[in-house]
N, C-alpha and C positions, 0 to 999 in steps of 0.2 A: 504494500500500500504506500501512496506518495502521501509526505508529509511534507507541510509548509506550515511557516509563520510568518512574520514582518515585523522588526524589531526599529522601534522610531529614538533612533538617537543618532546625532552627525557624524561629524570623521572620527568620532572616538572608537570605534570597529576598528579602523586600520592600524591606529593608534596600538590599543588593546589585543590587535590579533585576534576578533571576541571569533570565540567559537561555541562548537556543542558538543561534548562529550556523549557519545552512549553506549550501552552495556548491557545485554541480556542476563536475566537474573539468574538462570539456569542453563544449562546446556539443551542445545536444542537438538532432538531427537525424532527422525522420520519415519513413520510406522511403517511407508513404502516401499522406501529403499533399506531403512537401517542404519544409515548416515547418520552419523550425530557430528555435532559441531558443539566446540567448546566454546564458550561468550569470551569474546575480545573486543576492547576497547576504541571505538569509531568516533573518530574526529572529523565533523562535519564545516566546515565552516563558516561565515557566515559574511558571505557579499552583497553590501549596499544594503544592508537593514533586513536582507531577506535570508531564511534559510530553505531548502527545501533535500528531504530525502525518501529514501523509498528502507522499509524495514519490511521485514516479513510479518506474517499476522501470527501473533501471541498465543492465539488460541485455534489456529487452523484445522481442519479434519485429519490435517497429519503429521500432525506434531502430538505425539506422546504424552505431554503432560503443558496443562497451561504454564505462561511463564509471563515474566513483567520485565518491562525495559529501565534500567536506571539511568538519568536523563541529567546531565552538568552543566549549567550555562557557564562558557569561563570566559567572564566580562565583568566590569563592575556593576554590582548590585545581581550578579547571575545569583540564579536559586539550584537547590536540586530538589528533584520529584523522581517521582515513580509514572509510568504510561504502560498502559495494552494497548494492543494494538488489535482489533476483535478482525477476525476473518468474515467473509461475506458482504463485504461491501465492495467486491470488484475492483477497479479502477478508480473506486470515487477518493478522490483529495481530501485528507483532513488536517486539520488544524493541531501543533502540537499539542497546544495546553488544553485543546478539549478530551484532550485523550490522556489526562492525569488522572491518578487514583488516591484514594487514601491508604495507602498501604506504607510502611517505613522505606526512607531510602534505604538504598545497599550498595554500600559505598563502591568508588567507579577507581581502582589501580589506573595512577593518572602515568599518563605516557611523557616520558622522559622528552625536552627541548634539545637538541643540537644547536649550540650557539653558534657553531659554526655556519650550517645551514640554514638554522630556522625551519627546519622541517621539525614534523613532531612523529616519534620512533614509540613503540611500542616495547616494552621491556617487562 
C-alpha cells in the first residue's frame, strides 16, 4: 500500500536531513511461499515537505501473524508511533498518521551516519 503525508515546514528539511524511520514489529512470514523476512530499519526521506512510501499490508491473507510498523520522525519536534497497515484496500493511498495505533512504541535500532558520505548504513 502507498503511503503519503505533507509535512509544512520550510528549508529546515534540508537543513535537518528530516527523514522517517520505519520498522516492522515482527518478522514477516508468508504462509505461500515460507519466506520470512526479518524487520530492518527503512529510511525514507522526506523531499519538499512531502513523504511518500509503499509498505506491505500488516495484516495480509498471507502473512502469518499480524504485525505493527514502528514509525521515527527524525526532524525537530518528530514523534514516534506505532501504524498497521490493514490489507484490502488495493491501490488506494493512505495517509500516514491515519494509520497510527494505540499500541506502545518499539523502539526502531537507529542506522548509523557516515560522515563521510552522509549516507545513512544500517548496522
Amino acid at each position: 500500500m502507498k503511503i503519503t503525508t505533507t509535512y509544512l515546514w520550510g528549508s529546515d528539511a534540508d537543513v535537518y536531513r528530516a527523514s522517517i524511520l520505519v520498522r516492522a514489529s515482527a518478522p514477516l512470514t508468508d504462509t505461500t511461499t515460507g519466506i520470512r523476512v526479518l524487520p530492518q530499519t527503512s529510511r525514507i526521506p522526506i523531499r519538499d515537505g512531502q513523504l511518500a512510501m509503499t509498505l506491505p499490508a500488516s495484516d495480509g491473507p498471507a502473512i502469518k501473524a499480524p504485525f505493527s510498523y514502528s514509525v521515527w520522525e527524525v526532524m525537530p519536534g518528530g514523534r514516534r508511533f506505532m501504524i498497521r497497515v490493514p490489507s484490502g484496500l488495493g491501490a488506494a493511498v493512505q495517509q500516514l498518521h491515519a494509520l497510527e495505533v494505540d499500541e506502545p512504541y518499539q523502539s526502531i535500532p537507529v542506522p548509523r551516519l557516515n560522515s563521510r558520505t552522509y549516507n545513512w548504513m544500517n548496522w
